[in-house]
Biopython code that builds the backbone (N, CA, C, O; Angstrom):
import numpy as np
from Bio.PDB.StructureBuilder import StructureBuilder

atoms = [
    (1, "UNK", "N", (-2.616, 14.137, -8.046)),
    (1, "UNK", "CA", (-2.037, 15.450, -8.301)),
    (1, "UNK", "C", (-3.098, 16.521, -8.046)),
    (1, "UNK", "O", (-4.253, 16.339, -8.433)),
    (2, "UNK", "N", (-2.739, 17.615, -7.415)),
    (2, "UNK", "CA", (-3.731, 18.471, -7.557)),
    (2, "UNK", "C", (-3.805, 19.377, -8.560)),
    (2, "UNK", "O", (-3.156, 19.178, -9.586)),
    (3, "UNK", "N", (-4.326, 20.114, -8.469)),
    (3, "UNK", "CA", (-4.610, 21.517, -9.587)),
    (3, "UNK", "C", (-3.538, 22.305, -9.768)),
    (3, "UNK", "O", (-3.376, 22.844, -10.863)),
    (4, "UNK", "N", (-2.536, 22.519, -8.610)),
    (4, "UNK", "CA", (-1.385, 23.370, -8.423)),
    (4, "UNK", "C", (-0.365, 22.485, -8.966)),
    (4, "UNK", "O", (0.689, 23.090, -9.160)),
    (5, "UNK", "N", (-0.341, 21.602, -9.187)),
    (5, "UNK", "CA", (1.069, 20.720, -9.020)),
    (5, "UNK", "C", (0.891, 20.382, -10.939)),
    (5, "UNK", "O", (1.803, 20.256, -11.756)),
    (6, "UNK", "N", (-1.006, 20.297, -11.230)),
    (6, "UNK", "CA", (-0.892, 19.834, -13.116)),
    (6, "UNK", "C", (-1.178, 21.387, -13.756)),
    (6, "UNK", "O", (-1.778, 21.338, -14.829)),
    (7, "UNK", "N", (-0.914, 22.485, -13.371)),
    (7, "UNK", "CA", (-0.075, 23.809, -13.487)),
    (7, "UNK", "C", (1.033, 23.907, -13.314)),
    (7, "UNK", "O", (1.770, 24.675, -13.931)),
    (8, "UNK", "N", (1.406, 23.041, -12.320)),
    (8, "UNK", "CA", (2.820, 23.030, -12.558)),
    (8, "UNK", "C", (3.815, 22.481, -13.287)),
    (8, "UNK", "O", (4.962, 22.921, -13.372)),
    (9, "UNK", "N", (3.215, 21.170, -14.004)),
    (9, "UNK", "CA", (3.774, 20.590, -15.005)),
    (9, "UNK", "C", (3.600, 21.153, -16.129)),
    (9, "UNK", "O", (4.094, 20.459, -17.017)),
    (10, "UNK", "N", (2.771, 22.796, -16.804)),
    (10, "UNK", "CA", (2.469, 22.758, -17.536)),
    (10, "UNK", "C", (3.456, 24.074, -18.072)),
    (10, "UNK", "O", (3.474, 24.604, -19.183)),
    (11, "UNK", "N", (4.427, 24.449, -16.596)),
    (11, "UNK", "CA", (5.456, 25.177, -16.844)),
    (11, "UNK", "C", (7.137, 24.513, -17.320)),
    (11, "UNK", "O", (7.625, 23.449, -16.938)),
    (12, "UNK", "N", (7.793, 25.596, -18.310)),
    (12, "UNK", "CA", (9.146, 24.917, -18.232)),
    (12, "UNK", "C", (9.918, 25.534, -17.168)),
    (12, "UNK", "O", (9.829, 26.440, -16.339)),
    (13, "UNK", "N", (10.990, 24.318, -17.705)),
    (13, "UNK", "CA", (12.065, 24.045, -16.692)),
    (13, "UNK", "C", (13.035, 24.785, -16.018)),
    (13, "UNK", "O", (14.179, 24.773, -16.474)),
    (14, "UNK", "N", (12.768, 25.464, -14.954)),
    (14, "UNK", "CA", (13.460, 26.527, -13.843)),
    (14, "UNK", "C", (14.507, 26.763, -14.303)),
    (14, "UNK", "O", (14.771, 27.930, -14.590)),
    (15, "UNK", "N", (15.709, 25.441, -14.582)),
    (15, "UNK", "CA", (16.821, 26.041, -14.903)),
    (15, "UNK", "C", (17.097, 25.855, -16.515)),
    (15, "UNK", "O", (17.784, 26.668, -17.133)),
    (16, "UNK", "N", (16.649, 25.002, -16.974)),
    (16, "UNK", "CA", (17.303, 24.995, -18.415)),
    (16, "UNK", "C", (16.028, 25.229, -19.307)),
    (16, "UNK", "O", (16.080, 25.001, -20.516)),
    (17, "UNK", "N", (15.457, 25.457, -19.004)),
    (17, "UNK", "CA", (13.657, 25.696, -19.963)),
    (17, "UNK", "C", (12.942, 24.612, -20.652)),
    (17, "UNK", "O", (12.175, 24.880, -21.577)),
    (18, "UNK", "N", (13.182, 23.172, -20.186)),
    (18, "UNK", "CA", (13.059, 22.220, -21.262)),
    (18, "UNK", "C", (11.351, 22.328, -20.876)),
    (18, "UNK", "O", (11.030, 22.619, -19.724)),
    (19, "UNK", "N", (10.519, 22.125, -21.713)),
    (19, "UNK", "CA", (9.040, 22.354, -21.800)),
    (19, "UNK", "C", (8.476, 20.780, -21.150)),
    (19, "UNK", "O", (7.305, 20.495, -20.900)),
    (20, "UNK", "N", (9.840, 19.785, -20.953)),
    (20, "UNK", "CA", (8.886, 18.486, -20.279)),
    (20, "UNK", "C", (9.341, 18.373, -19.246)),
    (20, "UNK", "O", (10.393, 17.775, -19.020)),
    (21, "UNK", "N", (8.370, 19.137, -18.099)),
    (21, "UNK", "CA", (8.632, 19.076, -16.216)),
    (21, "UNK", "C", (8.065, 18.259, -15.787)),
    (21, "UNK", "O", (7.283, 17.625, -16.497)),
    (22, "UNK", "N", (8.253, 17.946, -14.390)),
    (22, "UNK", "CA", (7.752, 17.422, -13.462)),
    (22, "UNK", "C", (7.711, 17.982, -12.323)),
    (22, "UNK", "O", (8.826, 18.390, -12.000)),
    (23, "UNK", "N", (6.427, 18.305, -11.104)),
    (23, "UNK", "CA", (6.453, 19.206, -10.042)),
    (23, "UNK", "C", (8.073, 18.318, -8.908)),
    (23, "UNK", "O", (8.299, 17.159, -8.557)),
    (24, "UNK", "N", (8.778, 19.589, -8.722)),
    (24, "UNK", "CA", (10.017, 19.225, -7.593)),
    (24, "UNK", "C", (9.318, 20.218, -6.683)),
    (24, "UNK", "O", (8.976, 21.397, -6.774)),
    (25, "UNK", "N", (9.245, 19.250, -5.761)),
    (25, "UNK", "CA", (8.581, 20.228, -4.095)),
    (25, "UNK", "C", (9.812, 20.603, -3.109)),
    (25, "UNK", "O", (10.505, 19.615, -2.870)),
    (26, "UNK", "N", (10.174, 21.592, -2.588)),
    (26, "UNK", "CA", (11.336, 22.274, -2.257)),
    (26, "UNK", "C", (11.771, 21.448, -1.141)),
    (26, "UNK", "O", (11.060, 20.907, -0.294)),
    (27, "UNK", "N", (13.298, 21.419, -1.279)),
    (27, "UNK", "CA", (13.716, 20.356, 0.519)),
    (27, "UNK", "C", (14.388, 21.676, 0.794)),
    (27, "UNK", "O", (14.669, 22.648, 0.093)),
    (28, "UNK", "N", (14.621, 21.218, 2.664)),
    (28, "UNK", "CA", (15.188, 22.017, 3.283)),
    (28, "UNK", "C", (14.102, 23.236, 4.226)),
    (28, "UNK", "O", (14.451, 24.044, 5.087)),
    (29, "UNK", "N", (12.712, 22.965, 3.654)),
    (29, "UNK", "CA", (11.975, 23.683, 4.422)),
    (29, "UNK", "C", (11.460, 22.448, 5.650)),
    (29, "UNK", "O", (11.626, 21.278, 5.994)),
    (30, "UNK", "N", (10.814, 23.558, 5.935)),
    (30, "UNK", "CA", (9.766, 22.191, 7.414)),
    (30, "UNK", "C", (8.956, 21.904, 6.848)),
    (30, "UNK", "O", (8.393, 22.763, 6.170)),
    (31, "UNK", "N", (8.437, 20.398, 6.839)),
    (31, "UNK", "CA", (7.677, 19.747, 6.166)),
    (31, "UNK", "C", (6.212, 19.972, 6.233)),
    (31, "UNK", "O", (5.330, 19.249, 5.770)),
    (32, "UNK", "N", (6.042, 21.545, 7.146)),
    (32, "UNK", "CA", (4.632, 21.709, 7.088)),
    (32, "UNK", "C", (3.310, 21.072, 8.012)),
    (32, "UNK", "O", (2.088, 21.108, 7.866)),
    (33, "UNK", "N", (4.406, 20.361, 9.230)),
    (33, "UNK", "CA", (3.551, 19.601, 10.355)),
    (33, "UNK", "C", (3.530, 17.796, 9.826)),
    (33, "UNK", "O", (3.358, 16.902, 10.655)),
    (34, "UNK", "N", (3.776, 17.465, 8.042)),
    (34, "UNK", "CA", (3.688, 15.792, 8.026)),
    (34, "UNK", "C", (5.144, 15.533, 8.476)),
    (34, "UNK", "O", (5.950, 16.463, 8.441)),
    (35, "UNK", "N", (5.499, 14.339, 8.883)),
    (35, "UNK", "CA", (6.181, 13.401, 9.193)),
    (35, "UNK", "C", (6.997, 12.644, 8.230)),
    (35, "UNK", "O", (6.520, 11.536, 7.987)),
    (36, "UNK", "N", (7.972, 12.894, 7.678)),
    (36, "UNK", "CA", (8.381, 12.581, 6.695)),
    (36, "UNK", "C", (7.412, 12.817, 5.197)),
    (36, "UNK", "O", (6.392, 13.504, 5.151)),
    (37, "UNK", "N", (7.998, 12.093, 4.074)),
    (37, "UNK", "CA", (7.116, 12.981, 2.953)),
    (37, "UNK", "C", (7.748, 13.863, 1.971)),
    (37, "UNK", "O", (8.958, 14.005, 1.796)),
    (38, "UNK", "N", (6.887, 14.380, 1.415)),
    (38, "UNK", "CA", (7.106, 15.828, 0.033)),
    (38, "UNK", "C", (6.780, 16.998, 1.696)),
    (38, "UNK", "O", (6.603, 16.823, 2.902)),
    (39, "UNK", "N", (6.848, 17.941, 0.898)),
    (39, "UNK", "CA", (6.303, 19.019, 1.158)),
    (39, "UNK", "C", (5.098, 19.616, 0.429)),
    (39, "UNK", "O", (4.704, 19.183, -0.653)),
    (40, "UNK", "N", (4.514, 20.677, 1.112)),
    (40, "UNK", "CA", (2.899, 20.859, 0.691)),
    (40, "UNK", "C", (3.116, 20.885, -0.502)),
    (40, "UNK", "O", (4.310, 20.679, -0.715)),
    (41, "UNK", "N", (2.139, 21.148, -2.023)),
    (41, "UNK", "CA", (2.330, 21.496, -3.246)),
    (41, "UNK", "C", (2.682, 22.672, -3.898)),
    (41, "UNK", "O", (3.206, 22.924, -4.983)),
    (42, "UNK", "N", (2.218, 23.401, -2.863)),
    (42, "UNK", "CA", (2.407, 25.126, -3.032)),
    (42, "UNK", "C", (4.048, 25.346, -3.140)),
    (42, "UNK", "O", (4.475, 26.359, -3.693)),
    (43, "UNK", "N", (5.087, 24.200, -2.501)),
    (43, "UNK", "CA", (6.368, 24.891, -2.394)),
    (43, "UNK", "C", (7.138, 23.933, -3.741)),
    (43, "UNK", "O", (8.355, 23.811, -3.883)),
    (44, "UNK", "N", (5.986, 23.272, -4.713)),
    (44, "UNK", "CA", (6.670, 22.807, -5.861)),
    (44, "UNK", "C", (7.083, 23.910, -7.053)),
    (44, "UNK", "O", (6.597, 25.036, -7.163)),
    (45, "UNK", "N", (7.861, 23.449, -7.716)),
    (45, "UNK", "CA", (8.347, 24.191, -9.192)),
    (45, "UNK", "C", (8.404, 23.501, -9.953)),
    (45, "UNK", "O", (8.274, 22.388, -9.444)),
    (46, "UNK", "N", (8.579, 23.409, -11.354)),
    (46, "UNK", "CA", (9.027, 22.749, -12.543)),
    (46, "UNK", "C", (10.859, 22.644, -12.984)),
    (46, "UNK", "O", (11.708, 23.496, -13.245)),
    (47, "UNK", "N", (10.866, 21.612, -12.920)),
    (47, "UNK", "CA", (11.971, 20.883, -12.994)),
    (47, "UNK", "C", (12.067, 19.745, -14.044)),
    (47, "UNK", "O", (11.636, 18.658, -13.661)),
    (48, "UNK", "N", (12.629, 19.823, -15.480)),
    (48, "UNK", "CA", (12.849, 18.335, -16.130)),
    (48, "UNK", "C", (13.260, 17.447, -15.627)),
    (48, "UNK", "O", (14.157, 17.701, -14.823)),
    (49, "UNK", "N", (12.892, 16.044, -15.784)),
    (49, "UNK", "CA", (14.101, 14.826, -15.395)),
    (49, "UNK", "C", (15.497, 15.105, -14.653)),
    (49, "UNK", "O", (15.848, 15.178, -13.475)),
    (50, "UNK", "N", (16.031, 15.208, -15.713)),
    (50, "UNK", "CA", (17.503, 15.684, -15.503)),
    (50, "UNK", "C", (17.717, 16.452, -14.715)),
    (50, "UNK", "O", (18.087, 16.017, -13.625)),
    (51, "UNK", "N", (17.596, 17.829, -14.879)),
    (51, "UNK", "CA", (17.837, 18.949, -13.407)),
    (51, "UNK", "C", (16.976, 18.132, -11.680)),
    (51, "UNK", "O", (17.335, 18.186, -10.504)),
    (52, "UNK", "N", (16.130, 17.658, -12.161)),
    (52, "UNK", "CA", (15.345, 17.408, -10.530)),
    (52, "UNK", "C", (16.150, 16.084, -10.170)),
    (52, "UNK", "O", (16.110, 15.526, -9.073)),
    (53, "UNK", "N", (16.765, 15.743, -11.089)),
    (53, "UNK", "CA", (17.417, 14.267, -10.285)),
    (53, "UNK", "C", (18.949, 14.708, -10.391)),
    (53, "UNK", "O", (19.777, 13.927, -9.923)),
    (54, "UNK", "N", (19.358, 15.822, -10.931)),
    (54, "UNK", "CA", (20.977, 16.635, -10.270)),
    (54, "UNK", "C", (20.703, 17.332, -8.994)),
    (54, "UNK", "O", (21.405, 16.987, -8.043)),
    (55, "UNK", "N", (20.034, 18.022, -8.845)),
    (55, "UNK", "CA", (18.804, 19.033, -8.093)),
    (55, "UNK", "C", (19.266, 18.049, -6.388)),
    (55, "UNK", "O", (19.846, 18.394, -5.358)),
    (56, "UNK", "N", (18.605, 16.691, -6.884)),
    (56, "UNK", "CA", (18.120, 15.701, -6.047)),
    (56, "UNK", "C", (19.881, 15.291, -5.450)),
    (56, "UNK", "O", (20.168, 15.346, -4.254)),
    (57, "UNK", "N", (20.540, 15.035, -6.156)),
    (57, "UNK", "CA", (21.982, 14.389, -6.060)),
    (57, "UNK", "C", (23.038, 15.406, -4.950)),
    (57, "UNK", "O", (23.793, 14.873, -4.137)),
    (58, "UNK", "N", (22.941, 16.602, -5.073)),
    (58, "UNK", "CA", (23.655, 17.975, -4.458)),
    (58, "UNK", "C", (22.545, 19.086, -4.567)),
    (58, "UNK", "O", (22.149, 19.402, -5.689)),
    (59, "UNK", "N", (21.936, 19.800, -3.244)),
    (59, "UNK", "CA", (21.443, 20.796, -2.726)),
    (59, "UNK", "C", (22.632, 22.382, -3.425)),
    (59, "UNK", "O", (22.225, 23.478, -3.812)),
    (60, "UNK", "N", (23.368, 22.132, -3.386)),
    (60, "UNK", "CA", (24.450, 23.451, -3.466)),
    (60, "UNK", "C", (23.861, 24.470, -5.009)),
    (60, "UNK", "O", (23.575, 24.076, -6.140)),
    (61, "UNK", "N", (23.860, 25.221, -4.688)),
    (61, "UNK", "CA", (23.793, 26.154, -5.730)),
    (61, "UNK", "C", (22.596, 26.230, -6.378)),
    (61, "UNK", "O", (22.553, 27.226, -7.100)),
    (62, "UNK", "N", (21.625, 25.575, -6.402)),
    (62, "UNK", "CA", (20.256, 25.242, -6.719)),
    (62, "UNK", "C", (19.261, 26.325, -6.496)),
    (62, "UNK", "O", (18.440, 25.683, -5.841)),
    (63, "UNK", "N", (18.831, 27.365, -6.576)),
    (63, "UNK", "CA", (17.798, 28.540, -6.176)),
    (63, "UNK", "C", (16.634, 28.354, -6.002)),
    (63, "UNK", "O", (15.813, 29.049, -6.600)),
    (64, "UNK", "N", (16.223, 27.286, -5.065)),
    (64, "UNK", "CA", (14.730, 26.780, -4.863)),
    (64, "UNK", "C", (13.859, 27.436, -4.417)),
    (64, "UNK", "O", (12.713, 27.067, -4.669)),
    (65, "UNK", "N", (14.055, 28.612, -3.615)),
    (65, "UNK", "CA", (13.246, 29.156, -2.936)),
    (65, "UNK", "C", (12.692, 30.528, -3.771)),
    (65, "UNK", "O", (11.620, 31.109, -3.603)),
    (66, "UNK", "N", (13.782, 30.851, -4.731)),
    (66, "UNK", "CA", (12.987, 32.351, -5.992)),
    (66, "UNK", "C", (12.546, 31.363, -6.814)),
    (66, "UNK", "O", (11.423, 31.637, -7.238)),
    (67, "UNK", "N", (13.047, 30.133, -7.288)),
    (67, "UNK", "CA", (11.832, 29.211, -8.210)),
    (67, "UNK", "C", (10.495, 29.181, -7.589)),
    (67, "UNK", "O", (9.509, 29.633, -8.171)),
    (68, "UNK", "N", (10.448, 28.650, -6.407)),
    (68, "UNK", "CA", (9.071, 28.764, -6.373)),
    (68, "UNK", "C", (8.317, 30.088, -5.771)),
    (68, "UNK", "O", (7.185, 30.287, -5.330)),
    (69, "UNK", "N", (9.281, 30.761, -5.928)),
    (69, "UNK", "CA", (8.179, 31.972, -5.438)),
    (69, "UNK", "C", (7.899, 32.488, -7.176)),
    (69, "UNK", "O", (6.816, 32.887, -7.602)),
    (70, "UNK", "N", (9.171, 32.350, -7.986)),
    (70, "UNK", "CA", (8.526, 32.573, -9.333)),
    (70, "UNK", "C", (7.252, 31.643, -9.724)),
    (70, "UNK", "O", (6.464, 32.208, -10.482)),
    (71, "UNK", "N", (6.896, 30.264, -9.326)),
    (71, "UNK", "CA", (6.488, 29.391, -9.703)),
    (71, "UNK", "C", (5.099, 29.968, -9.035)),
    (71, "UNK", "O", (4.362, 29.982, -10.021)),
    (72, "UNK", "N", (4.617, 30.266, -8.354)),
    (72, "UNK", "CA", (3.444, 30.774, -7.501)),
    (72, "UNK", "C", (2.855, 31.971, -7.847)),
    (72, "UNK", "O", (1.646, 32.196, -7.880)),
    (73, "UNK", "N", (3.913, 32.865, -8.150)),
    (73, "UNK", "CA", (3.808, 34.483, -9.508)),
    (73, "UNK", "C", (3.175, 34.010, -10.266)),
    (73, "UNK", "O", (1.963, 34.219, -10.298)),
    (74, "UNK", "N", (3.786, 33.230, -11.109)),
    (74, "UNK", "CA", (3.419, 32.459, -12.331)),
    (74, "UNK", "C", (1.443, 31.913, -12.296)),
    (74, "UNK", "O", (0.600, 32.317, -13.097)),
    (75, "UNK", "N", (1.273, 31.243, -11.493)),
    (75, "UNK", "CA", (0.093, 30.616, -10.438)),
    (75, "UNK", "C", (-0.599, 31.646, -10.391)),
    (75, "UNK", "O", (-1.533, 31.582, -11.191)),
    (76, "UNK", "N", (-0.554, 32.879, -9.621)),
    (76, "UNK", "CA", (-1.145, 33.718, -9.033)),
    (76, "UNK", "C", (-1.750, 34.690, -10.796)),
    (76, "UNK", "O", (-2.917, 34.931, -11.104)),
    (77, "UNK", "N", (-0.804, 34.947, -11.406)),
    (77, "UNK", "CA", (-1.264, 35.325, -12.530)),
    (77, "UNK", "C", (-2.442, 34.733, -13.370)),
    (77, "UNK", "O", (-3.440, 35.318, -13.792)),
    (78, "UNK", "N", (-2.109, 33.554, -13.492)),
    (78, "UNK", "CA", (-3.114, 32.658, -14.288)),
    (78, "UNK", "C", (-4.317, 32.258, -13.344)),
    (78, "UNK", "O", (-5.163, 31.554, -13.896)),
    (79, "UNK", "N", (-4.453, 32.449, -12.558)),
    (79, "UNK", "CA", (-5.568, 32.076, -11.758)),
    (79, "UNK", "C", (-5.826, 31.040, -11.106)),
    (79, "UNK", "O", (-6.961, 30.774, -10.711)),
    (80, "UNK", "N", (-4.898, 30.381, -10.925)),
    (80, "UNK", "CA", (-4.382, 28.917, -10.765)),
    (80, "UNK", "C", (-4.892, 29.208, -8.925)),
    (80, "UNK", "O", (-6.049, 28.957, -8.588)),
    (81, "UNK", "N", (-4.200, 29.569, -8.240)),
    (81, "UNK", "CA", (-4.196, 30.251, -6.783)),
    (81, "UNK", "C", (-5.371, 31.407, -6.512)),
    (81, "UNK", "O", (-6.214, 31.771, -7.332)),
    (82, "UNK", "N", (-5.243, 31.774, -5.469)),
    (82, "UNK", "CA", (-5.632, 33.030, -5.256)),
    (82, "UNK", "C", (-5.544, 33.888, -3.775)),
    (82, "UNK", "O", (-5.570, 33.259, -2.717)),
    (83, "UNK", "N", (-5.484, 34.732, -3.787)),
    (83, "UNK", "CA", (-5.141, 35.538, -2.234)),
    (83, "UNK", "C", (-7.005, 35.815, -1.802)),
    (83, "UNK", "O", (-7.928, 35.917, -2.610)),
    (84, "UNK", "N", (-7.053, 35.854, -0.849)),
    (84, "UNK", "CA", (-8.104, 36.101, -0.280)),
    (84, "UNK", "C", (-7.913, 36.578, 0.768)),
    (84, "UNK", "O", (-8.863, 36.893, 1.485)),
]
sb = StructureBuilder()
sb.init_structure("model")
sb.init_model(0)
sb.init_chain("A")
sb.init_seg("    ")
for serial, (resi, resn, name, xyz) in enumerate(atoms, 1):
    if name == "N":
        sb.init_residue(resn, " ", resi, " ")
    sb.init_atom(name, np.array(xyz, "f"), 0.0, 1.0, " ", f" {name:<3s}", serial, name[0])
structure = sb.get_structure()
């Protein structure tokens, strides 16, 4: 795990707030140049059990892409990241 991803477990849960996540790395983007795989860590969010394996079951209605841009806000605040 990296640094971004055990920050990311240390957020709750995108949709229902439960405080025990696990990093969900966003589908539907380009995988960033690997070949099958996750996607980089930067495009993870916090997700409990439950939501990341409904999440996982049906794409529809799911807001992955303001989660992790909240999820990176979030990051960028705490010092987790940084712009340079």
């Amino acid at each position: 795990m990296s640094k971004y991803t055990d920050f990311v477990k240390t957020l709750p849960c995108c949709h229902c707030q439960s405080s025990r996540t696990e990093p969900h790395h966003m589908i539907g983007i380009d995988k960033m140049g690997k070949t099958g795989g996750k996607n980089h860590d930067l495009t993870a969010m916090p997700l409990c059990r439950e939501c990341h394996q409904y999440l996982h079951k049906d794409l529809k209605g799911w807001p992955q892409t303001r989660w992790m841009v909240e999820t990176l806000e979030k990051a960028l605040e705490a010092g987790v990241i940084k712009i340079v």
